[in-house]
KOLSE-228147 format. One record per atom (N, C-alpha, C): x, y, z; residue in three letters. Coordinates in steps of 0.1 Angstrom, whole numbers, padded with zeros to 4 digits, always signed. Example, Ala and Ser with C-alpha at 12.3 -4.5 7.8 and 13.67 -1.06 7.14 Angstrom:
<drenzas>
+0132-0057+0078ala;+0123-0045+0078ala;+0132-0033+0078ala;+0128-0022+0071ser;+0137-0011+0071ser;+0129+0000+0079ser;
</drenzas>
This chain:
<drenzas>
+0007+0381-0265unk;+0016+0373-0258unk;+0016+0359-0263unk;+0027+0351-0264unk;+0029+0339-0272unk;+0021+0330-0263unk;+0023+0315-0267unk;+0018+0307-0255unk;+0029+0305-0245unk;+0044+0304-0253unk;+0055+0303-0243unk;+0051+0312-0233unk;+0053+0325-0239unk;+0054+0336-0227unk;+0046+0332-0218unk;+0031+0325-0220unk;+0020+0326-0211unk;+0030+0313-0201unk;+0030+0303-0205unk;+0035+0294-0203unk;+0044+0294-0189unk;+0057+0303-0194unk;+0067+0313-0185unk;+0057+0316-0171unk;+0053+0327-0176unk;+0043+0336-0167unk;+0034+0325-0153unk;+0033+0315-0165unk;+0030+0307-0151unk;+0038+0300-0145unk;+0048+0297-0147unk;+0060+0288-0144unk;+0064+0298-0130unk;+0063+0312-0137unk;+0066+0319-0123unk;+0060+0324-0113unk;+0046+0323-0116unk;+0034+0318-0107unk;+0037+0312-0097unk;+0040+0296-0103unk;+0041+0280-0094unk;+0058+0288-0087unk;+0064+0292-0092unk;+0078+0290-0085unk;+0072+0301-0074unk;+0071+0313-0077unk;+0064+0321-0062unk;+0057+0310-0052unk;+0051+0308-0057unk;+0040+0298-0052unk;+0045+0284-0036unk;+0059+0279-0049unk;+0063+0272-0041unk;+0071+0275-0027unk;+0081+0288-0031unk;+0090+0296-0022unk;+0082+0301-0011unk;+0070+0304-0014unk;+0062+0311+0001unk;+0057+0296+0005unk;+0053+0285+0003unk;+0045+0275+0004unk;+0059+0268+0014unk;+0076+0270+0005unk;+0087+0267+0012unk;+0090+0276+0027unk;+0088+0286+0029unk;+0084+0299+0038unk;+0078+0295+0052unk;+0067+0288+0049unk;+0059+0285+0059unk;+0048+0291+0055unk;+0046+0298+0044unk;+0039+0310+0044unk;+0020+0305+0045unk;+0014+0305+0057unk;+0002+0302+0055unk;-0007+0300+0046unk;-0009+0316+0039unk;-0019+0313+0027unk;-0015+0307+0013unk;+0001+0304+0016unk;+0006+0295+0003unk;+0001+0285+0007unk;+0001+0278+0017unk;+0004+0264+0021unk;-0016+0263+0020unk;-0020+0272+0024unk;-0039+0269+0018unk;-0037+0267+0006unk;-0034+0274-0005unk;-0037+0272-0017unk;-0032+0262-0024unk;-0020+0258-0018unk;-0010+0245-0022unk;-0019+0232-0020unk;-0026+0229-0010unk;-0035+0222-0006unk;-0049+0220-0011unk;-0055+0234-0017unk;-0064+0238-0024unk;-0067+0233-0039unk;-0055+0241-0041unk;-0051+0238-0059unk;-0042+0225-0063unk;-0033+0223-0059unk;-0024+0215-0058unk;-0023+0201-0056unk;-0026+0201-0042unk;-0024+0185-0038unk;-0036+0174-0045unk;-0047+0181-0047unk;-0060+0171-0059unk;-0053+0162-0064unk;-0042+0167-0074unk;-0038+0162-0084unk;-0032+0148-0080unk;-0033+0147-0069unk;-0024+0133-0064unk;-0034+0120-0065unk;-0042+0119-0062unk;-0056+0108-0068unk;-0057+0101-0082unk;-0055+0116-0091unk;-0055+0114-0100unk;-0043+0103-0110unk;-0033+0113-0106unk;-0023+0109-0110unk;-0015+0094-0107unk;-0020+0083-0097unk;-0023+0076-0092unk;-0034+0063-0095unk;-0042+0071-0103unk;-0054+0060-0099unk;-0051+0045-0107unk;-0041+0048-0116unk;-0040+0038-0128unk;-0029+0029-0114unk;-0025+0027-0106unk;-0019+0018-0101unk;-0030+0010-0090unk;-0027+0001-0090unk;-0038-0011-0080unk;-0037-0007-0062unk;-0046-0001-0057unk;-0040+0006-0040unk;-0051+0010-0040unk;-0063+0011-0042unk;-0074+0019-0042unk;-0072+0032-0031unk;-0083+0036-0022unk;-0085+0047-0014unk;-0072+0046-0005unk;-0070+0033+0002unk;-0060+0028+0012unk;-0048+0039+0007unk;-0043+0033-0008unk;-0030+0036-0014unk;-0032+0056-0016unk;-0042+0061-0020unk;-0045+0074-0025unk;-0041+0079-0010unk;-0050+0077+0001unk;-0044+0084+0016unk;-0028+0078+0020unk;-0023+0069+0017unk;-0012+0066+0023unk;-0006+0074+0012unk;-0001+0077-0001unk;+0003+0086-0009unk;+0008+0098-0003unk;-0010+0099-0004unk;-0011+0116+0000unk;-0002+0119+0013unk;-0005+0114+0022unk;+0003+0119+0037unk;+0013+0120+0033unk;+0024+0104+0023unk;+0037+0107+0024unk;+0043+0118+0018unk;+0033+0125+0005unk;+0033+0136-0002unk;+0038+0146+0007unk;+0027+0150+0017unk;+0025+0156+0020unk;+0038+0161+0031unk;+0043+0154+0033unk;+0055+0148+0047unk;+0069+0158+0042unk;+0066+0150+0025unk;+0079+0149+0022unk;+0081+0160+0013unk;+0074+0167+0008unk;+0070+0182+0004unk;+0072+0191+0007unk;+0062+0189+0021unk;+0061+0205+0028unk;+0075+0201+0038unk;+0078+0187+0042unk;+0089+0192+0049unk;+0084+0194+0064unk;+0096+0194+0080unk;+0094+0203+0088unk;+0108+0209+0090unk;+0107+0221+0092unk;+0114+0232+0096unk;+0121+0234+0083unk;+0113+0237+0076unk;+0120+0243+0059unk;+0126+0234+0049unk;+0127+0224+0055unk;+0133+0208+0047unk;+0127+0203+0039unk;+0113+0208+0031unk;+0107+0198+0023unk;+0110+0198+0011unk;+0108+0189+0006unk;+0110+0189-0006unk;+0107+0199-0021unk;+0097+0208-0016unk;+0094+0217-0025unk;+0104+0226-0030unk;+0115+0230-0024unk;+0124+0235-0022unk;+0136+0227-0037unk;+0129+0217-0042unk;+0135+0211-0051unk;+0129+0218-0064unk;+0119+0221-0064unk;+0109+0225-0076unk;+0118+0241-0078unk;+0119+0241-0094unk;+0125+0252-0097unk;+0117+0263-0109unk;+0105+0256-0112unk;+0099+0262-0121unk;+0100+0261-0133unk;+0107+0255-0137unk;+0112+0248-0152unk;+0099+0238-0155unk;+0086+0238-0150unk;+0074+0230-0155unk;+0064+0232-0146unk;+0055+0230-0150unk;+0041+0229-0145unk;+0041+0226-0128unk;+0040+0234-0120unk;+0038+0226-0107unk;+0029+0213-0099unk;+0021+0218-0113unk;+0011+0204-0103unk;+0017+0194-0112unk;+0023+0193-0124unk;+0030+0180-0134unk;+0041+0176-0123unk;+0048+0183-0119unk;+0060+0180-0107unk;+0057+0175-0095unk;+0044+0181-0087unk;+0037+0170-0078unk;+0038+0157-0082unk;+0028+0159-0097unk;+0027+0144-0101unk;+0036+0132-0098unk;+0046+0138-0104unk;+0063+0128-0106unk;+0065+0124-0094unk;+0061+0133-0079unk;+0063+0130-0070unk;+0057+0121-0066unk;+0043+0122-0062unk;+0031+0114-0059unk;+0031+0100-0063unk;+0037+0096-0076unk;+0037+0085-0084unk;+0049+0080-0079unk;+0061+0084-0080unk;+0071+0075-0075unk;+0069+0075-0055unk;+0065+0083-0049unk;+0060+0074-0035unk;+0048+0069-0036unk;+0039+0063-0046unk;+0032+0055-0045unk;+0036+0040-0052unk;+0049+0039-0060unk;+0055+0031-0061unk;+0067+0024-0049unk;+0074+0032-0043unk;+0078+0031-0031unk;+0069+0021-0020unk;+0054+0029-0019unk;+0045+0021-0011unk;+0042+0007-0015unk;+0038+0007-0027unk;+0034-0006-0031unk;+0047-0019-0030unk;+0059-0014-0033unk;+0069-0024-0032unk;+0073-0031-0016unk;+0072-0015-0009unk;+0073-0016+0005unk;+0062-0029+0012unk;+0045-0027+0006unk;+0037-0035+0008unk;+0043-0049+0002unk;+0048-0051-0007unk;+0049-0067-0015unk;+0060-0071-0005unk;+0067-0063-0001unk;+0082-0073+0009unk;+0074-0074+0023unk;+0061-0066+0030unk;+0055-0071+0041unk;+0048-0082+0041unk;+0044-0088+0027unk;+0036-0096+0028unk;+0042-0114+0033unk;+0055-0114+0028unk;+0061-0126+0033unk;+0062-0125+0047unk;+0068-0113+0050unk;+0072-0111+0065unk;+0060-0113+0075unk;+0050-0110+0070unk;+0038-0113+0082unk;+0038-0128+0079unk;+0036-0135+0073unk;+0039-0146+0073unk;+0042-0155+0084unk;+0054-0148+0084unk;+0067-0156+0093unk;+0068-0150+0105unk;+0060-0146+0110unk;+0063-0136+0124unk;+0063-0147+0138unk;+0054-0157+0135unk;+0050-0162+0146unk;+0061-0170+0154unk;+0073-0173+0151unk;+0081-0175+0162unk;+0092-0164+0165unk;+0088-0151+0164unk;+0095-0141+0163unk;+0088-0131+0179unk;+0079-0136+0181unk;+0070-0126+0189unk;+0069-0136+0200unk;+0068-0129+0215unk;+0062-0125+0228unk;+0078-0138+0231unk;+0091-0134+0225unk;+0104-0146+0228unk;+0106-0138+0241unk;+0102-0126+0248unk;+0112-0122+0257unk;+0098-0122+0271unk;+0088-0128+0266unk;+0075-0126+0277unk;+0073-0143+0288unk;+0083-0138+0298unk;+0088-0155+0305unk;+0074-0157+0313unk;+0064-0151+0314unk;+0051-0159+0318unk;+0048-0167+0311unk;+0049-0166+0300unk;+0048-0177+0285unk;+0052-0186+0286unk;+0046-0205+0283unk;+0053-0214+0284unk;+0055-0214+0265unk;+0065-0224+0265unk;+0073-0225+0253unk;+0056-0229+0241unk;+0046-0238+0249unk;+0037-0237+0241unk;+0027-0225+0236unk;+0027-0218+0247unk;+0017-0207+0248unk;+0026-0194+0238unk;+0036-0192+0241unk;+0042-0184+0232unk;+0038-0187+0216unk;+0038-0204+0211unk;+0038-0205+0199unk;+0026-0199+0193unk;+0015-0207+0200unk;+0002-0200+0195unk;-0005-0190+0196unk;+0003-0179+0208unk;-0004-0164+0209unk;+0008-0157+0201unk;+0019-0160+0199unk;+0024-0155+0183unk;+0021-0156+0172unk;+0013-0171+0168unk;+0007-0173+0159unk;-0003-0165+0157unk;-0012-0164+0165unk;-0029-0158+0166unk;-0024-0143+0164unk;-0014-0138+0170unk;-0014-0125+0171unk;-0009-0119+0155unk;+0003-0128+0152unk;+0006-0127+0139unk;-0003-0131+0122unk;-0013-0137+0129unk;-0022-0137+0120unk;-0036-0124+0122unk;-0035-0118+0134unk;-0042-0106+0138unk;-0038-0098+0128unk;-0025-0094+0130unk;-0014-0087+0125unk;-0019-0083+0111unk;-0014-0099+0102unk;-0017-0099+0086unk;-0030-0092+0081unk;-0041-0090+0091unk;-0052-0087+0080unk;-0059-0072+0084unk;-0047-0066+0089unk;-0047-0051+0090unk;-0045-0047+0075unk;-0052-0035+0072unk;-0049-0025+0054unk;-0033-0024+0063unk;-0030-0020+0049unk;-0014-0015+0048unk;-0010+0000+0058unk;-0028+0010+0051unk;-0025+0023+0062unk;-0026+0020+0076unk;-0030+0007+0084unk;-0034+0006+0091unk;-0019+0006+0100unk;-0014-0003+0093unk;+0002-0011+0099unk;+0009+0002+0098unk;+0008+0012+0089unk;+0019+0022+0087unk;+0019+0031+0095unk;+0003+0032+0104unk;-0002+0041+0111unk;+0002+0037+0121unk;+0007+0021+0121unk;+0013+0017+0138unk;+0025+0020+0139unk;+0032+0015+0127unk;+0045+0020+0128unk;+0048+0032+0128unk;+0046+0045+0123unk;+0046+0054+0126unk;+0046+0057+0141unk;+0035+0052+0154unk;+0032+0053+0162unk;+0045+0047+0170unk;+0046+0034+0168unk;+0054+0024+0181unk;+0065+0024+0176unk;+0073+0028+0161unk;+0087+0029+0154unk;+0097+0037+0156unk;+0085+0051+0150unk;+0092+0061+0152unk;+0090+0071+0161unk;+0082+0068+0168unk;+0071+0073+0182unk;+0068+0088+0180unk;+0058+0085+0170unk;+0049+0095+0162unk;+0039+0101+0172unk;+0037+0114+0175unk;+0023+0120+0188unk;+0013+0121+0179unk;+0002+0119+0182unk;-0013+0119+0177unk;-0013+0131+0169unk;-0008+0140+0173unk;-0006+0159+0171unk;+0001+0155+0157unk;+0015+0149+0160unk;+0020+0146+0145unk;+0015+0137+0136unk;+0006+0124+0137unk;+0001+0117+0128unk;-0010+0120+0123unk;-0016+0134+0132unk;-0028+0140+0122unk;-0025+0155+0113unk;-0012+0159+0118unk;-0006+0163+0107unk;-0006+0160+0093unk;+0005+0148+0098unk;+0010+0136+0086unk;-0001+0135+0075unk;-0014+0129+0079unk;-0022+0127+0077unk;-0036+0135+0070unk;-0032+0148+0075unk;-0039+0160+0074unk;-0053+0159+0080unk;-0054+0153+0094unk;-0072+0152+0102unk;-0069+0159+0115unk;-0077+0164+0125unk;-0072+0166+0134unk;-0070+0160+0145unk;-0064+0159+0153unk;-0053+0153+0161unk;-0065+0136+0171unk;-0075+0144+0169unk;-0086+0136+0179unk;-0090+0126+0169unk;-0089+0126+0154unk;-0092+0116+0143unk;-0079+0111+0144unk;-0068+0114+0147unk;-0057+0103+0147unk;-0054+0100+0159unk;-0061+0099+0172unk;-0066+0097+0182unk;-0070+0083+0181unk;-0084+0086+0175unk;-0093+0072+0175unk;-0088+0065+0164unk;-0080+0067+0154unk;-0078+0055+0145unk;-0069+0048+0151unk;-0061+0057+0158unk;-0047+0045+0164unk;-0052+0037+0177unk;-0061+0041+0186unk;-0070+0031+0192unk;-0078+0022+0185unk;-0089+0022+0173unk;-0092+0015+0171unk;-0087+0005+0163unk;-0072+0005+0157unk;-0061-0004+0153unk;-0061-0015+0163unk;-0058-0008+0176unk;-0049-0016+0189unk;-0062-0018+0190unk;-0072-0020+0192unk;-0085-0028+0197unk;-0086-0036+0184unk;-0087-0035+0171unk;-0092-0045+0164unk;-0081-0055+0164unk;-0068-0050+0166unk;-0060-0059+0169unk;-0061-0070+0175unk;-0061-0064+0191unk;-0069-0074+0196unk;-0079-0083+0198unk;-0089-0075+0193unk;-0100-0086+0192unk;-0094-0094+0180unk;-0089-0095+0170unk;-0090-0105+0160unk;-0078-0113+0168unk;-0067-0110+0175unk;-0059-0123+0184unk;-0065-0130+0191unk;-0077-0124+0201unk;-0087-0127+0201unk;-0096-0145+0202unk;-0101-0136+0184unk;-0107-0148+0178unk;-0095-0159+0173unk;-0084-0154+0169unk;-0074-0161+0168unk;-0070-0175+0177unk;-0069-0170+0189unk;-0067-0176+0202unk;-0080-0188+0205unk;-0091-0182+0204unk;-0103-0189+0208unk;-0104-0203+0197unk;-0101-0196+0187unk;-0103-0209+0176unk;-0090-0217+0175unk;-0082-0214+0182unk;-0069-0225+0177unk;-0069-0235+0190unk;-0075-0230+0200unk;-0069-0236+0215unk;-0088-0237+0221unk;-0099-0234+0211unk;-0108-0238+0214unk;-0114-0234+0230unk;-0111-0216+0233unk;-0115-0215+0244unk;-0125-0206+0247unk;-0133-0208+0254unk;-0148-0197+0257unk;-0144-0188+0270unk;-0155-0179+0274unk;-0156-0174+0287unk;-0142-0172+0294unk;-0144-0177+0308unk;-0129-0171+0316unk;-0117-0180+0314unk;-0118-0193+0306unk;-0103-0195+0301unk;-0099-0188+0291unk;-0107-0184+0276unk;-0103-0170+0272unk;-0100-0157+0278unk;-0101-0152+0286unk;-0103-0142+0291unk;-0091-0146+0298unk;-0087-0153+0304unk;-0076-0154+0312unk;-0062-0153+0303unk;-0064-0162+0295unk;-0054-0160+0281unk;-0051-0150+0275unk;-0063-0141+0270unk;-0058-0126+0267unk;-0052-0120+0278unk;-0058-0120+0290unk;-0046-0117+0305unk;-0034-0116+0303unk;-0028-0128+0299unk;-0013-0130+0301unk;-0012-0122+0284unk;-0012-0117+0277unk;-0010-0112+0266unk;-0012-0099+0264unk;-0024-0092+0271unk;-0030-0079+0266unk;-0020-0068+0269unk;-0010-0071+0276unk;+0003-0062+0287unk;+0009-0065+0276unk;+0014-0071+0265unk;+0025-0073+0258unk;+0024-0070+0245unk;+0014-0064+0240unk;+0007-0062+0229unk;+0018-0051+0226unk;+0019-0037+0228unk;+0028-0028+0227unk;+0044-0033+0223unk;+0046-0043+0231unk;+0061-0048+0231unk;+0064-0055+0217unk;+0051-0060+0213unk;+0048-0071+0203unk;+0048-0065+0187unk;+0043-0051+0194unk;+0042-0041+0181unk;+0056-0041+0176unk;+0060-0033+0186unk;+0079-0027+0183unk;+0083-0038+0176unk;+0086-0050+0181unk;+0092-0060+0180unk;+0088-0065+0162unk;+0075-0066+0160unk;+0078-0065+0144unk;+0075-0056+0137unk;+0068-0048+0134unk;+0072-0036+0129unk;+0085-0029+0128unk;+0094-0029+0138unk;+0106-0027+0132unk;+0112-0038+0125unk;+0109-0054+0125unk;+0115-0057+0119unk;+0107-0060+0103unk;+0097-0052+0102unk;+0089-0050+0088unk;+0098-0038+0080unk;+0109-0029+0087unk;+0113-0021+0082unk;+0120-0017+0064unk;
</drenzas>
């Protein structure tokens, strides 16, 4: 047998492969996962994103691939080449996606702080400035998966069930990440708060008060407009 032929022979391997994997078909979707998805690390590593960028990749790979209810994109793969070379192509242009997406967030956190807690009338016009500030500077020094993991959550109002899909952990690991988001959140507004307005003990404590109730509202409010 030639190398073409061999070549072929596997081409129609991967296309089986993909059609049951497009199916729903269980033990495609193991092997897909198995043999398959690796290749996305790799193919990858030459861009600047380290582990952050490899898992935010992967999920969206993974999303956008398998698809729900028969929609994914695998369904595009026709067998005319290597399957895992056609991952590749994939994997690499939504890891370029991510990164550009990241370079237009970076101004925008920036500028958030007169954008946040405008609709929270406990707030005096002073106190708004600087628990927008603090919060928006909370905000900025979340990883990229961390923010994506919010928006996912408060955007598109993603269930823990679905973000550890997304994700591929089970549902109680995308449980605790999205808690411990919203808590380091707050703690860094926080320190934010304490050091700009110079407060200890229960005048801190009172301050996060008027704020800790608005935190969710504060999400929506930029993260959609990070869109």
């Amino acid at each position: 047998m030639s190398s073409s032929d061999l070549a072929a022979e596997a081409f129609e391997a991967d296309l089986a492969l993909a059609r049951a994997v497009g199916s729903g078909d269980q033990a495609a979707l193991a092997i897909f996962e198995r043999d398959i998805m690796p290749v996305i690390a790799p193919a990858i590593a030459h861009l600047d994103g380290g582990t952050a960028l490899v898992a935010d990749v992967t999920a969206a790979v993974r999303a956008r691939v398998l698809g729900d209810g028969g929609d994914g994109k695998i369904h595009d793969y026709r067998g005319r080449g290597d399957l895992r070379g056609w991952l590749r192509v994939v994997a690499v242009r939504e890891a370029l996606q991510i990164i550009r997406a990241r370079r237009r967030e970076e101004p925008i956190a920036q500028d958030l702080g007169d954008r946040l807690f405008d609709e929270t009338e406990a707030l005096s016009a002073d106190e708004k400035r600087v628990y927008s500030a603090a919060f928006a500077a909370a905000l900025a020094t979340l990883t990229p998966r961390e923010r994506n993991l919010l928006r996912q959550q408060f955007i598109y109002g993603a269930t823990v069930d679905e973000l550890g899909a997304l994700y591929g952990v089970h549902r109680a690991t995308a449980a605790r990440w999205t808690a411990q988001i919203r808590e380091t959140l707050l703690r860094r507004t926080r320190r934010e708060i304490a050091d700009a307005l110079r407060l200890t003990g229960d005048d801190l404590e009172s301050a996060m008060g008027k704020i800790a109730g608005h935190v969710d509202y504060s999400l929506r409010h930029t993260l959609s407009i990070e869109r």
